[in-house]
C-alpha positions as CSV (number, residue, x, y, z in Angstrom):
1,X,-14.4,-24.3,70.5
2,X,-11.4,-23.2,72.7
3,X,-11.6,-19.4,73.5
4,X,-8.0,-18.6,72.4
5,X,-9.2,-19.9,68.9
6,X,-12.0,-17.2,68.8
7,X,-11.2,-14.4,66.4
8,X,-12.3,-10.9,67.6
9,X,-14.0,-8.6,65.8
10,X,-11.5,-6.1,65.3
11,X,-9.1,-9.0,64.0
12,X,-11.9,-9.7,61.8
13,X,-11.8,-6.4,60.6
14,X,-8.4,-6.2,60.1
15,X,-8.7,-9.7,57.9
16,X,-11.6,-8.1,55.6
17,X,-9.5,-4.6,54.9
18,X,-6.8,-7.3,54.0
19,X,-8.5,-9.1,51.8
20,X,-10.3,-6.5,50.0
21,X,-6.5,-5.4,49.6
22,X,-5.5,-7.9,48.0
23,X,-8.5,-8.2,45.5
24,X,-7.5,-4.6,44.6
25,X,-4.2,-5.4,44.0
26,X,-5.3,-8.6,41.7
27,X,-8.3,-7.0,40.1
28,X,-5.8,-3.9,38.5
29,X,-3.1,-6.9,38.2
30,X,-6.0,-9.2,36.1
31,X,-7.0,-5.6,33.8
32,X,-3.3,-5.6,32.4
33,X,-4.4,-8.8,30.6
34,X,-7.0,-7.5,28.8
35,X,-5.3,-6.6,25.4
36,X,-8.4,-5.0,24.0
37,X,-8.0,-2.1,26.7
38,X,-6.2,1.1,25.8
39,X,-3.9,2.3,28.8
40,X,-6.7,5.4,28.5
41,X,-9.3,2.6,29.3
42,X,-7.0,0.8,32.1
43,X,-6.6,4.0,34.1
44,X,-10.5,4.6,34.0
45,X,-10.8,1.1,35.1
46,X,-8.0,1.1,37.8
47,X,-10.1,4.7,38.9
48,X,-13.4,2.5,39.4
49,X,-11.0,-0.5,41.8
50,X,-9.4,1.5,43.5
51,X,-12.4,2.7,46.3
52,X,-13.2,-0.7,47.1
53,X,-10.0,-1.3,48.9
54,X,-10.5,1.3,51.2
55,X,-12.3,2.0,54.6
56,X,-15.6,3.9,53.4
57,X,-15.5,2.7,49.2
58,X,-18.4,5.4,49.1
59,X,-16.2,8.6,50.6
60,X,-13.5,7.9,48.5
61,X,-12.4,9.0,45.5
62,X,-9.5,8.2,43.7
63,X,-7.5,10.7,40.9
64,X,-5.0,9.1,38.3
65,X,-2.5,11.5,36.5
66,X,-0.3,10.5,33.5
67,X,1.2,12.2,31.4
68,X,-1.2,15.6,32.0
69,X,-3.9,14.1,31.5
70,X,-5.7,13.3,34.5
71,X,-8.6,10.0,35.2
72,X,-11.2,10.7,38.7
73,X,-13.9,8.3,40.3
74,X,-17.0,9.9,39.8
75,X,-17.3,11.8,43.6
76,X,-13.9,13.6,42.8
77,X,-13.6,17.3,43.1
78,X,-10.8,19.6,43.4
79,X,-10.1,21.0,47.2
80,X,-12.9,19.1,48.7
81,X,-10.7,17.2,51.4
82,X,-6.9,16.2,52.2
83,X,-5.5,13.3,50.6
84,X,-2.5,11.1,50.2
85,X,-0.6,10.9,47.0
86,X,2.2,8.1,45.7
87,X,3.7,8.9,42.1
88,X,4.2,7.0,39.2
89,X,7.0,6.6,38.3
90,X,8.5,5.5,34.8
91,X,12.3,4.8,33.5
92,X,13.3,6.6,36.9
93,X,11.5,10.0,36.4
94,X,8.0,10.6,37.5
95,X,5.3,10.5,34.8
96,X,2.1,11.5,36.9
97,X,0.7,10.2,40.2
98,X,-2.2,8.5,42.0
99,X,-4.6,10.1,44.9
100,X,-6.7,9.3,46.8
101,X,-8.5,11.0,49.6
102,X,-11.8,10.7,51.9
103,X,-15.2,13.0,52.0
104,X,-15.9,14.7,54.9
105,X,-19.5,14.5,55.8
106,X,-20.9,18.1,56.9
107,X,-21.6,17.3,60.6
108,X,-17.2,16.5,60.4
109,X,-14.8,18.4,61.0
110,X,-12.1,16.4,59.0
111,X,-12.3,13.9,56.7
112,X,-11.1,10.0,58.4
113,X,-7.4,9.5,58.8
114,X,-5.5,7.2,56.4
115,X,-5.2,4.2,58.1
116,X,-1.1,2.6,57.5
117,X,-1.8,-0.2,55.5
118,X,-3.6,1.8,53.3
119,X,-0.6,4.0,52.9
120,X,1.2,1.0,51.7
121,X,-1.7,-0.1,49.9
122,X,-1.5,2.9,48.1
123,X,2.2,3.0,47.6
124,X,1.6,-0.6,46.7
125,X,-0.9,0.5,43.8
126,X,1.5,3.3,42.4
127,X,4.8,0.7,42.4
128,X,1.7,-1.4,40.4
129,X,0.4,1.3,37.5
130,X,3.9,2.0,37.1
131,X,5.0,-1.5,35.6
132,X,1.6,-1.9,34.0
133,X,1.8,1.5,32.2
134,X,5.4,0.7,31.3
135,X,4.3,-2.6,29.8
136,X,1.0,-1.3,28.6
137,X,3.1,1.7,26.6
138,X,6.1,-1.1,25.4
139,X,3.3,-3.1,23.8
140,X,1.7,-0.1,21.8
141,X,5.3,1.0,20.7
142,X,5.6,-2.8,19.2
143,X,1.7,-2.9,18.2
144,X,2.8,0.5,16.4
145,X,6.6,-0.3,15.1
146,X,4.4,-3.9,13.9
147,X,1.6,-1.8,12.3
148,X,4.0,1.0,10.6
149,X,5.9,-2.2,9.4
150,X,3.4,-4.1,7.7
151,X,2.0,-0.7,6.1
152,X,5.4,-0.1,4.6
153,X,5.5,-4.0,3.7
154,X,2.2,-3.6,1.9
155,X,3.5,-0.5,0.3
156,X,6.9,-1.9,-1.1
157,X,4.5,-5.0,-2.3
158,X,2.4,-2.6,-4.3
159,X,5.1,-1.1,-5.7
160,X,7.1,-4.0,-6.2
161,X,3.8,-5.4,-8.2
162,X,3.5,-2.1,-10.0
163,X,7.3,-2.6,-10.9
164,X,6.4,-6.1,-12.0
165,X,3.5,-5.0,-14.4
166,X,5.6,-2.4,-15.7
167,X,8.5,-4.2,-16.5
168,X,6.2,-6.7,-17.9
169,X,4.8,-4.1,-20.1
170,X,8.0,-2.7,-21.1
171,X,9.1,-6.3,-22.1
172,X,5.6,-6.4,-24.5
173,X,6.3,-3.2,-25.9
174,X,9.9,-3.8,-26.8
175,X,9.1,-7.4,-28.2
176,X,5.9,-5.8,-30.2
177,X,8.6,-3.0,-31.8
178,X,10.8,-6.1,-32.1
179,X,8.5,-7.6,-34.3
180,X,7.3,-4.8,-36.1
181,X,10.9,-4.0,-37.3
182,X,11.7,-7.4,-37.8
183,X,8.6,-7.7,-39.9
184,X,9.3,-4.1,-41.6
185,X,12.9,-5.3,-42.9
186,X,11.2,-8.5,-44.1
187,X,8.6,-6.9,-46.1
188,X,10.2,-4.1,-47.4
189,X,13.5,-4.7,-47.6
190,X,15.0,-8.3,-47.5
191,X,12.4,-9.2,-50.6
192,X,14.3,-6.3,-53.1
193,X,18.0,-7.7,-51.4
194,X,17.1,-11.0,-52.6
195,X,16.3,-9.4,-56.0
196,X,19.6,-8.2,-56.2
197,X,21.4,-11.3,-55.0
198,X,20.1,-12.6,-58.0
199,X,22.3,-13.1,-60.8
200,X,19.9,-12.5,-63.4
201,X,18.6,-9.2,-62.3
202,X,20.0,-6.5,-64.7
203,X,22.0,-3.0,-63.7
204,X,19.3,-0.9,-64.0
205,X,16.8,-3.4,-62.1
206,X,19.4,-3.3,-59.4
207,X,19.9,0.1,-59.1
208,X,15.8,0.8,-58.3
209,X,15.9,-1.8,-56.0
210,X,19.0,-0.4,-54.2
211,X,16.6,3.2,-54.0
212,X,13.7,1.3,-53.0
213,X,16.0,-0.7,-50.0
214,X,17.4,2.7,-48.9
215,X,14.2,4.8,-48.9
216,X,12.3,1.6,-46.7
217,X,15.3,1.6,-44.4
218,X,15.2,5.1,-43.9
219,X,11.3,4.9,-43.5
220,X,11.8,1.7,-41.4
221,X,9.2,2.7,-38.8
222,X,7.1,5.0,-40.8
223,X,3.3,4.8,-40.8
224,X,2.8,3.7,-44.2
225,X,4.9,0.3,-42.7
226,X,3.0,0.0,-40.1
227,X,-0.4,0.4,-41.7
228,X,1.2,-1.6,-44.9
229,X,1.6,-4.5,-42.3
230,X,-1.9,-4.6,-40.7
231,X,-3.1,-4.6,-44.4
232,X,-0.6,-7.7,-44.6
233,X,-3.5,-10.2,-43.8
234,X,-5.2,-8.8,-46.8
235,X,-2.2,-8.2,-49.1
236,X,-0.4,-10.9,-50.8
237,X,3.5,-10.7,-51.0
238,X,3.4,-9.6,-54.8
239,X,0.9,-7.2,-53.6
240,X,2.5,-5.6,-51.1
241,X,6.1,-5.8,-53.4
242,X,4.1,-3.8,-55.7
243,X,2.8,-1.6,-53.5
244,X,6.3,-0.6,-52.2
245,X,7.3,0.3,-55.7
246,X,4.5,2.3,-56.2
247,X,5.1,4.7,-53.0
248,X,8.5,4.5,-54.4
249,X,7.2,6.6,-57.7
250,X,7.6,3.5,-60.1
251,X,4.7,3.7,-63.0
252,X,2.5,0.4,-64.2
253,X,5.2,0.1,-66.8
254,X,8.5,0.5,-64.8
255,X,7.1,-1.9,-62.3
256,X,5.9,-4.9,-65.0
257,X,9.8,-4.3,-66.6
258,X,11.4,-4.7,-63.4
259,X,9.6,-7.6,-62.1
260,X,9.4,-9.3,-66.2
261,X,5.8,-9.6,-65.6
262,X,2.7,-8.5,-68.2
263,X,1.3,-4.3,-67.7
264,X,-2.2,-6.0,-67.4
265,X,-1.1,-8.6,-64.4
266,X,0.3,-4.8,-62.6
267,X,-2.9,-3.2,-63.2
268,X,-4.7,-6.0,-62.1
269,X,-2.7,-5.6,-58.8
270,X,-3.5,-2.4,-58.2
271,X,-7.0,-3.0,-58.6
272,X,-7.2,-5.9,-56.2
273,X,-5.2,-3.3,-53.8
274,X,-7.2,-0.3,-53.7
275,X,-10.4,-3.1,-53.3
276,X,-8.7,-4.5,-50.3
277,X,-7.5,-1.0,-48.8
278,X,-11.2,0.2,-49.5
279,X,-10.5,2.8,-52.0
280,X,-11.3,1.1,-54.9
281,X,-14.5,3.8,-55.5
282,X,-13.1,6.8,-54.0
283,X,-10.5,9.3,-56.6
284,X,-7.3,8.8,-54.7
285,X,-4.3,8.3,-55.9
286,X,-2.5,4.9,-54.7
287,X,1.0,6.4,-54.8
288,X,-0.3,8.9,-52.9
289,X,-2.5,7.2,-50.4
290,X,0.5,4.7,-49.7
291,X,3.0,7.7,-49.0
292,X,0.5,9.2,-46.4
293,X,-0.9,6.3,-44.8
């Protein structure tokens, strides 16, 4: 081998402290990509690199402030030897810095001197944490704009389900009291109108089922209609016709002259009525029974 092509050991030297430079510089490069880490956990990390890219990685120790709060290698204690600092810098105003500094053995009378290129290294790894903690701190502003985003996204789809169901139940309600009226007027009302849109029903006739139209319009929505229709499945039309009158204060014998049928076929009625409305053994009075029901 020619002689000139020999490499010396301090050039060898000098090639290893470059080397284990640039490792440092890639290993703290390589932790940014490491999404799981928290910038609390990057800083502890970038603590533990840090030595090995120095002189004497056992002397050294290494202390990482951001923010106030402050990250040290293991070895690290206040005022125990002179060390050289670099800051961090973020959107042109420092935000902490990085240290890092040598222990002096006992038989010393200084620590070792920083060598230049670890100056720049140093500078190097400041210029370095400050882009990563800029990134690192952009990306949890967007994890947390993204996570505040989707919680108020799931909110407004709660509520806008909630809206939904409510809407929908409005909607039920207003069709069931749609149906209830509309069943009301035809049970209790349009049967008496038709009565009276009959030529053959007489004055009188007309003018008690005029009473009976107004008093069921003005009791429209009145309990005894609403229980008089869930009896509905039970009660036939002439039942229930009958049953109007009777709230109304019409006797056995008005009723079988107004509707020209026999005094036995109303009693009969009302006996099939109080059967089917379950009073048939108890002493109630139907009139009265129908007006408080």
């Amino acid at each position: 081998m020619n002689e000139n092509m020999k490499t010396t050991p301090s050039e060898k030297r000098a090639l290893i402290e470059r080397m284990k430079e640039l490792n440092c510089l890639y290993d703290i490069s390589k932790l940014f990509s490491h999404y799981s880490l928290s910038l609390e956990g990057l800083l502890r990390e970038i603590v533990r690199i840090i030595p090995k890219a120095w002189q004497y990685p056992e002397r050294t120790l290494v202390r990482i402030s951001h923010n106030g709060r402050e990250y040290r290698s293991k070895n690290c204690a206040p005022n125990c030897c002179t060390a050289h600092r670099e800051t961090i810098g973020l959107k042109n105003r420092p935000s902490g810095f990085v240290e890092v500094g040598y222990l002096k053995k006992d038989s010393e009378a200084s620590a070792p001197a920083f060598l230049e290129d670890e100056k720049r290294l140093l500078k190097a790894i400041a210029e370095l944490l400050s882009n990563i903690i800029a990134k690192k701190e952009a990306e949890m502003s967007l994890k947390k704009t993204t996570d505040e985003l989707r919680k108020q996204t799931a909110e407004l789809e709660n509520k806008n389900i909630a809206l939904k169901e409510l809407i929908s139940s409005i909607g039920l309600e207003r069709k069931a009291l749609q149906d209830q009226l509309r069943m009301n007027i035809e049970l209790t009302v349009l049967p008496f109108l038709n009565k009276m849109q009959n030529s053959d029903t007489p004055p009188e006739a007309w003018q008690v089922y005029l009473k009976v139209v107004l008093r069921n319009l003005e009791e429209i929505a009145s309990s005894f209609n609403r229980r008089i229709i869930e009896e509905r499945v039970r009660l036939s039309p002439r039942e229930f016709e009958i049953c109007n009158l009777i709230k109304n204060g019409l006797s056995n014998k008005d009723i079988a002259e107004l509707l020209k049928i026999s005094l036995l076929t109303v009693e009969r009625h009302r006996h099939n009525v109080r059967k089917k409305l379950r009073i048939d053994n108890e002493k109630v009075n139907l009139a009265t029974y129908l007006r408080v029901r």
